[in-house]
N, C-alpha and C positions, 0 to 999 in steps of 0.2 A: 479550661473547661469551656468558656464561651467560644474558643475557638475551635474546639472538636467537636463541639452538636453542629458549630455552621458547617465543617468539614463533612460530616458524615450528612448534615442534610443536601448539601450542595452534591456526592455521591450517588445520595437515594435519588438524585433531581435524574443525575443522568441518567442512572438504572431504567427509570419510569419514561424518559424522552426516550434511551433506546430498546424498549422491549420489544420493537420485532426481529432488528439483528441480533438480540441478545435469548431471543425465546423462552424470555422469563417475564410474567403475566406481574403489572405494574400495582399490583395488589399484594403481591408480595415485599417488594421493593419499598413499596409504601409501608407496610405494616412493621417493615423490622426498620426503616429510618422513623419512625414513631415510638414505637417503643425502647432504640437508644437512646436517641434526644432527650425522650425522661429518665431516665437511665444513668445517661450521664449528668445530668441536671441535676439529680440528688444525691448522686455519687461523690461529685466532683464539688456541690454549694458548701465553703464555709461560714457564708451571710450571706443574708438576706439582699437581693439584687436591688441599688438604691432608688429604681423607679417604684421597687415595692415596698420599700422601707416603711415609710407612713401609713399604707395598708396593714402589714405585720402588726408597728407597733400599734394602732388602734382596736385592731381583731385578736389580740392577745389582751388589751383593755380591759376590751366589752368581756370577754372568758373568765376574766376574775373578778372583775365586778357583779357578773353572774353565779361565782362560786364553784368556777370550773378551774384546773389547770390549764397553764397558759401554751402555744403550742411551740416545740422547739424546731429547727430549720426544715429537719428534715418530717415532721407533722405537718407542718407550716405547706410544703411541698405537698405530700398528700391530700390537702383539704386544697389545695388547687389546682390538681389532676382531678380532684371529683367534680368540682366547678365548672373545668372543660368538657368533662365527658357527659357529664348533663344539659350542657347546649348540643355535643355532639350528637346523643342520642334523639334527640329531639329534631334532630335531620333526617338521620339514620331512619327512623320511625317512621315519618314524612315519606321518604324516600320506598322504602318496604310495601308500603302501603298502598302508594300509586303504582307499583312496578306492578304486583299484584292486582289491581283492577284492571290495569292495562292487559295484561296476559289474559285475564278472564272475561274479560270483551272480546280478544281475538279469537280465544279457542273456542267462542259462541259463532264466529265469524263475523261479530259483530263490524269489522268497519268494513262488510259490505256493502253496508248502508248507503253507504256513500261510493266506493271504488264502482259499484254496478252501474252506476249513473252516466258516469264514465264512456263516450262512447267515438268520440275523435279521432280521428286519423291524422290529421293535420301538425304535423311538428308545433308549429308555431302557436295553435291552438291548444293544442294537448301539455305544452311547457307550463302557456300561463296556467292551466288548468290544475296542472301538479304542484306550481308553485303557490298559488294562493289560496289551495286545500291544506297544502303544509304550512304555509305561514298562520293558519286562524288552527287546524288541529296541534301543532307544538305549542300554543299559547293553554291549549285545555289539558293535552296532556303531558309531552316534555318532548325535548328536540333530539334524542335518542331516540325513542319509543320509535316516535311519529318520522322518524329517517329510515327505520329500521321497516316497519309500513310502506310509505312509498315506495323505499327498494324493490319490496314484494310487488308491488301494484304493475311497478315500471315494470317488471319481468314479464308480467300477465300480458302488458300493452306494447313491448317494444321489442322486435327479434334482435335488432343489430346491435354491437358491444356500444361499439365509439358512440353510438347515438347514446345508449343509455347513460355512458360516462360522463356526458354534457347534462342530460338530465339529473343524473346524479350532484355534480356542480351543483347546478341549483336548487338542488332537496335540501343538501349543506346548507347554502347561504339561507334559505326563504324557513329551514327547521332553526336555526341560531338567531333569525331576524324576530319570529317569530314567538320564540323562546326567550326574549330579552325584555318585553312590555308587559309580562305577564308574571304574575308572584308565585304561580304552579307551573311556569313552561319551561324553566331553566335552572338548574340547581345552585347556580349563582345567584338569580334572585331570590330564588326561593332561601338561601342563606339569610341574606338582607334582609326578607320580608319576616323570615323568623327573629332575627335578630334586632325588628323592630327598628334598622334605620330607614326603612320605606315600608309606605302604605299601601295598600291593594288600589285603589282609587287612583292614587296620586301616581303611582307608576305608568299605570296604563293612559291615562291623559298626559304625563310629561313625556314618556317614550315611545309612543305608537306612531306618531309621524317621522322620526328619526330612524325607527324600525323597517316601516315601509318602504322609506327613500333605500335605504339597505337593501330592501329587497328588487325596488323597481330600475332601479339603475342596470346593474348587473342583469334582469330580465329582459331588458327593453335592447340590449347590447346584444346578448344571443338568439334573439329574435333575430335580427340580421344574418347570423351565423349559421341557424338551421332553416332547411330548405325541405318541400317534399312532403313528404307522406309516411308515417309508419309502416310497418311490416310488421304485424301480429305472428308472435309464435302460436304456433299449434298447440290445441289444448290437450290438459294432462288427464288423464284418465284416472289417476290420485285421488281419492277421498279418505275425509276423515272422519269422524261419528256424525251422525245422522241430526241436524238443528233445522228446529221448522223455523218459519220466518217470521212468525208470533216471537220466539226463541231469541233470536238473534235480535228482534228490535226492542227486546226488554233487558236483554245485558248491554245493547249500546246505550240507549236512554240513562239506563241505570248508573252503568259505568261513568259516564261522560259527566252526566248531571252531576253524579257524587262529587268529580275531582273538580265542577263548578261551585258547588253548594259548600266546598272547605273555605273559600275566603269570607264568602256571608256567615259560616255558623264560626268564624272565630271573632267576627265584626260585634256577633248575636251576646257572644257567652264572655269574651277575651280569654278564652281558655288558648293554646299552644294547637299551633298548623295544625301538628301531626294526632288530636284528638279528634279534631272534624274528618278526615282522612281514614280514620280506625272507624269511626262512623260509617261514614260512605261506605268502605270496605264491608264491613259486618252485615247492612242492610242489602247488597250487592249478592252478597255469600246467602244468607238465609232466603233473600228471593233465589235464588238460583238452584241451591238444595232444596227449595220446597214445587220448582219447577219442572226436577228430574227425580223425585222421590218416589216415581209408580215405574220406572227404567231398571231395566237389570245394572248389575256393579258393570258388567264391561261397555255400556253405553253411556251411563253416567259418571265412570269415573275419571274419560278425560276432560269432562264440564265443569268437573268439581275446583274450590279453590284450594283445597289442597293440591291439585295436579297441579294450578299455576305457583303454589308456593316455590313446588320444587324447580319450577321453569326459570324463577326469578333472574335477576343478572348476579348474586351474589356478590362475584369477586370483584362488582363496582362499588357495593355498599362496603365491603371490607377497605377497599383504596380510599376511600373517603375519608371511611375511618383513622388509616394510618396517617393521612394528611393531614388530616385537622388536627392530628395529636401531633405531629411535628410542625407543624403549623405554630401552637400551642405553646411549646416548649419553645421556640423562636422568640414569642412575645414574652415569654417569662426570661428570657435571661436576656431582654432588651433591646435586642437585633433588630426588630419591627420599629421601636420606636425609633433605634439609631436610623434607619430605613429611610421616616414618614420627614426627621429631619432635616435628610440630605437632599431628597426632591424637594422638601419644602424653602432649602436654604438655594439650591443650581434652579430650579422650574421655577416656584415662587406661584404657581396658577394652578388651580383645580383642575382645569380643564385640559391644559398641557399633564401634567400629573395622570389624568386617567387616561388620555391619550395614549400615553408611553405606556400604562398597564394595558391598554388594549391591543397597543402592536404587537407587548411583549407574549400577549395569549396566544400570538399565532403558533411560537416555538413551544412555548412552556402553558401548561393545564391552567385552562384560568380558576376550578376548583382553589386550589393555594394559593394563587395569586388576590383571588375575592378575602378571603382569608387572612393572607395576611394583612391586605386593607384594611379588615377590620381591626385588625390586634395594630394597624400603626398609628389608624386615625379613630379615637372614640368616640361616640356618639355624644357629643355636645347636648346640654339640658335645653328646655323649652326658655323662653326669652334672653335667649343668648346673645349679647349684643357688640361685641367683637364682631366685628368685619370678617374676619378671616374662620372664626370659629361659627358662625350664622352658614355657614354652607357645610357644615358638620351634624347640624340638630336633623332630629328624623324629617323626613322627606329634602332635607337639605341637597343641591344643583351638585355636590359632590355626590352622595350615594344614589341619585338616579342620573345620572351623566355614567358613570361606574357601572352600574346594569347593562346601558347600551355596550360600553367599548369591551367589556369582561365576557359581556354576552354573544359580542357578533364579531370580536378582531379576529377569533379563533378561524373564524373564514379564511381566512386570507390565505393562510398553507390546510392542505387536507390532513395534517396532522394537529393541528390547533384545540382541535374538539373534540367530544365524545362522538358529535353526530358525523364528523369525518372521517374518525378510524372506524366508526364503521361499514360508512359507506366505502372506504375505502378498500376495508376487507370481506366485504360482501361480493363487492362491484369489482374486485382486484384493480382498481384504479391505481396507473401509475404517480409516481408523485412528482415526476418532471411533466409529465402531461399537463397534472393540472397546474402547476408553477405556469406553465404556457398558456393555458388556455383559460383558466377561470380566474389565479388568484390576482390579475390585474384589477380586472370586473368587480371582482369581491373588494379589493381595497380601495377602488372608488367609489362600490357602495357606501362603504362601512365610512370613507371622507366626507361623502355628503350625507348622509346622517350626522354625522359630530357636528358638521357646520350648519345645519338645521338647527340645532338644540343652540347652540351657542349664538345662533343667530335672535333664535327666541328667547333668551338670556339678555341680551342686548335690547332688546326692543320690550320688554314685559318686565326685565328688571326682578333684582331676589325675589 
């Protein structure tokens, strides 16, 4: 049994790495190697797995000492698929909820706001421009979104292909830089931040200078490389529903501030990310509906967040979903742990440890990869005083070292990321192209970041 969930998860892996020669959308792929994994996990358990052993028998204890029936394996199993999918949702929910603000900021045309300002010609100027509008907007609102944004912007600003594909390069690198210091800009950390091994505070002062060097390295090298001037394509004569500019600076404000105001109102309440986030959302929606309520339906209803609901990414929250559920099933039938002890017995170093999980995010989704980190290495208690276990406890040098390398190695190949297969299938970026041209750049960002942090490791001390 434990060797057919690894089988069939190591399948789902490949399914989800080839879904463009395969033309099967990695949401798929993902959702049926999740729902085997537990499938066969309950099918196939005729005991309890011995890393869970002492949970069982304590949690069948406490059920009869309360005067309940006690649970048997395959109960036992369903009360922790509910366990999971109640962290999961609690993503999921997160995730819904900013996708949805996002959409409904743009179909006010909200980040005009900002792209109108915009007014360079100068490559070299116009880069750093794009780059350090991405690295500070993927830290408020996520490094998909905000890659998915720039694309658009560069189109508005740049007629020639090959120019925009260097641009693009570094929408990647500076949306994955900037999505890595931030507990709302990356869904990797935003796992972490939910899951309570890092703090909102502590992320952002331990990884923002490791973040940056990520980004400026790589910036400061292409600078070199582009020369010249833009060449603005011709504008489109395309319009969409009719937003005054009162309009559009009350859904960016709105929008923006809400997905800042979820770290404060969970600091506020310690309620769960994805409450603050339903919040923002809600107040977003009723200014918005109460801002087009004198419009007829066919002017107000692409403003509406209903229209954004249905715009959402879907089939990214359902891949998540399937992940996290074979994810899941991994750490219950012990694979994780086996995993966490094998690096820990050949590396022997945190640091080398997230290293390898950051190279490895270049090939494979760092999503499951963050994931399974968590299910190898648990979250150590407060006055932990083991040596080895002290870089385990929340804000512990392992889960914020972990954010940087899960958040930004994906750079390295243009398939690593979310924010790369997009830009890659927006942009139709070839993928030896950028093997040549950028992922050198990006891997000696992403080295001088690591060695930043492990430098200040060294000199500051646990």
């Amino acid at each position: 049994m434990e060797i057919a969930i690894l089988l069939v998860f190591v399948l789902g892996y490949v399914a989800i790495a080839a879904e463009h020669p395969l033309k099967i959308d990695k949401a798929a792929a993902a959702l049926v190697t999740g729902v085997v994994c537990w499938s066969l996990l309950v099918l196939g358990s005729h005991a309890v797995p011995a890393h869970l052993s002492e949970y069982f028998d304590n949690y069948n204890r406490f059920l009869t000492a309360s005067g309940e029936f006690p649970l048997d394996i395959h109960s036992f199993f369903d009360h922790r698929l509910l366990h999971h999918v109640q962290e999961i949702a609690g993503i999921l929910l997160f995730l819904v909820g900013a996708m949805t603000i996002v959409e409904l900021v743009d179909a006010h045309e909200g980040f005009r706001v900002i792209t109108d300002r915009i007014h360079s010609r100068n490559k070299v100027r116009l880069l750093w421009t794009i780059a350090i509008i991405t690295f500070f907007l993927s830290a408020a609102l996520d490094n998909l979104t905000t890659s998915i944004v720039m694309v658009s912007l560069c189109r508005k600003l740049i007629a020639d292909k090959k120019t925009r594909w260097f641009f693009g390069g570094m929408i990647i690198i500076a949306a994955n830089a900037g999505g890595a210091w931030s507990p709302i800009g990356d869904v990797t950390t935003t796992m972490l931040w939910i899951g309570k091994q890092i703090t909102s505070a502590a992320i952002i002062s331990q990884i923002f200078l490791s973040s940056l060097l990520n980004l400026l390295i790589p910036l400061i090298v292409l600078s070199f490389v582009l020369k010249g001037q833009v060449e603005r394509p011709p504008l489109s004569s395309a319009h969409g529903p009719v937003v005054s500019g009162r309009e559009r600076s009350v859904a960016f404000l709105l929008g923006v501030g809400g997905l800042l105001f979820v770290p404060i109102f969970k600091s506020l309440t310690h309620l769960p990310p994805f409450m603050g986030m339903m919040l923002s959302l809600g107040v977003l929606w009723l200014v918005t509906e109460t801002m087009h309520r004198r419009k007829i339906y066919e002017q107000k209803a692409p403003l509406s967040a209903l229209h954004a609901l249905r715009k959402i990414d879907m089939p990214s929250v359902l891949f998540f979903l399937g992940i996290l559920l074979a994810v899941g099933a991994l750490g219950e039938v012990g694979h994780l742990l086996a995993a966490s002890r094998w690096l820990e017995v050949n590396l022997g170093n945190i640091f080398l440890i997230d290293i390898a999980i950051g190279l490895l995010s270049a090939i494979v989704d760092n999503v499951p990869l963050v994931a399974a980190s968590m299910g190898m290495y648990e979250l150590a208690p407060p006055g932990t005083t083991d040596p080895w276990l002290m870089h385990f406890v929340q804000d512990g040098h392992f889960w914020h070292f972990l954010a940087y390398t899960a958040g930004t190695g994906g750079s390295i190949l243009i398939i690593g990321s979310a924010a790369g297969v997009a830009v890659m299938g927006l942009e139709k970026i070839d993928f030896m192209w950028y093997l040549k041209n950028v992922s050198i750049w990006a891997l000696l960002g992403y080295a001088a970041g690591a060695l930043a942090y492990v430098i200040e490791y060294w000199l500051f001390g646990a």
